[in-house]
C-alpha positions in Angstrom: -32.5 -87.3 15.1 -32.3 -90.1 12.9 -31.4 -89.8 9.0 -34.5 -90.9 8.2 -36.1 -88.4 9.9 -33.5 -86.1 9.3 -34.7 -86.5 5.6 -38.2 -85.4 5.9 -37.2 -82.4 8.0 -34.8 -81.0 5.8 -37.3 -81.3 2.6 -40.1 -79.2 4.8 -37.2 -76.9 5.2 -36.5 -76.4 1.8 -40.3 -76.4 0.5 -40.7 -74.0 3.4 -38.1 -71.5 2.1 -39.3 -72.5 -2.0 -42.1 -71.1 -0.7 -41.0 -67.7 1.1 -38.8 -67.5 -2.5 -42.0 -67.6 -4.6 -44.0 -65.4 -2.6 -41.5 -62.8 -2.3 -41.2 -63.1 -6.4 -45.4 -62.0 -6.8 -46.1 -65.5 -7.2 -48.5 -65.9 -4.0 -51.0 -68.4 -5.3 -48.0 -71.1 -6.4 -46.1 -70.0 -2.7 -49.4 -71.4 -0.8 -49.6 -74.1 -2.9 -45.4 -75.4 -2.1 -46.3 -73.9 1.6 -48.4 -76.5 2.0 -45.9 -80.0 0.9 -44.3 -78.9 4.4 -47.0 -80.4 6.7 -48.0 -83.2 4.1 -44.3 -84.2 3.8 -43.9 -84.0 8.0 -47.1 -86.5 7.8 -45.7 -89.1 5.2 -42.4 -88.7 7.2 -43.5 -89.5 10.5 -45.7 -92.5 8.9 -43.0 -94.0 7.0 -41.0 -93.6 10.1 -43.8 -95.5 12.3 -44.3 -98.0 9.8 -40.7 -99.5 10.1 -40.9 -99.1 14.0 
């Protein structure tokens, strides 16, 4: 896996357990909301990646 990559996967991870954090805390509404960065940052990371291919 490249850093670049690398990058991107490690940020879903972390908005991913934000998340879980947040919705454990009562705050479900704001835990959907950060549940969802984790496929929109997986989308600008694999299109940043393509775009310097």
């Amino acid at each position: 896996m490249g850093t670049g990559k690398a990058v991107y996967v490690g940020a879903t991870l972390i908005s991913i357990l934000i998340s879980i954090s947040l919705y454990r805390s009562d705050r479900q509404n704001l835990a959907i909301f950060v549940g969802l960065w984790a496929p929109t940052i997986l989308n600008l990371g694999q299109t940043l990646i393509d775009d310097e291919s």
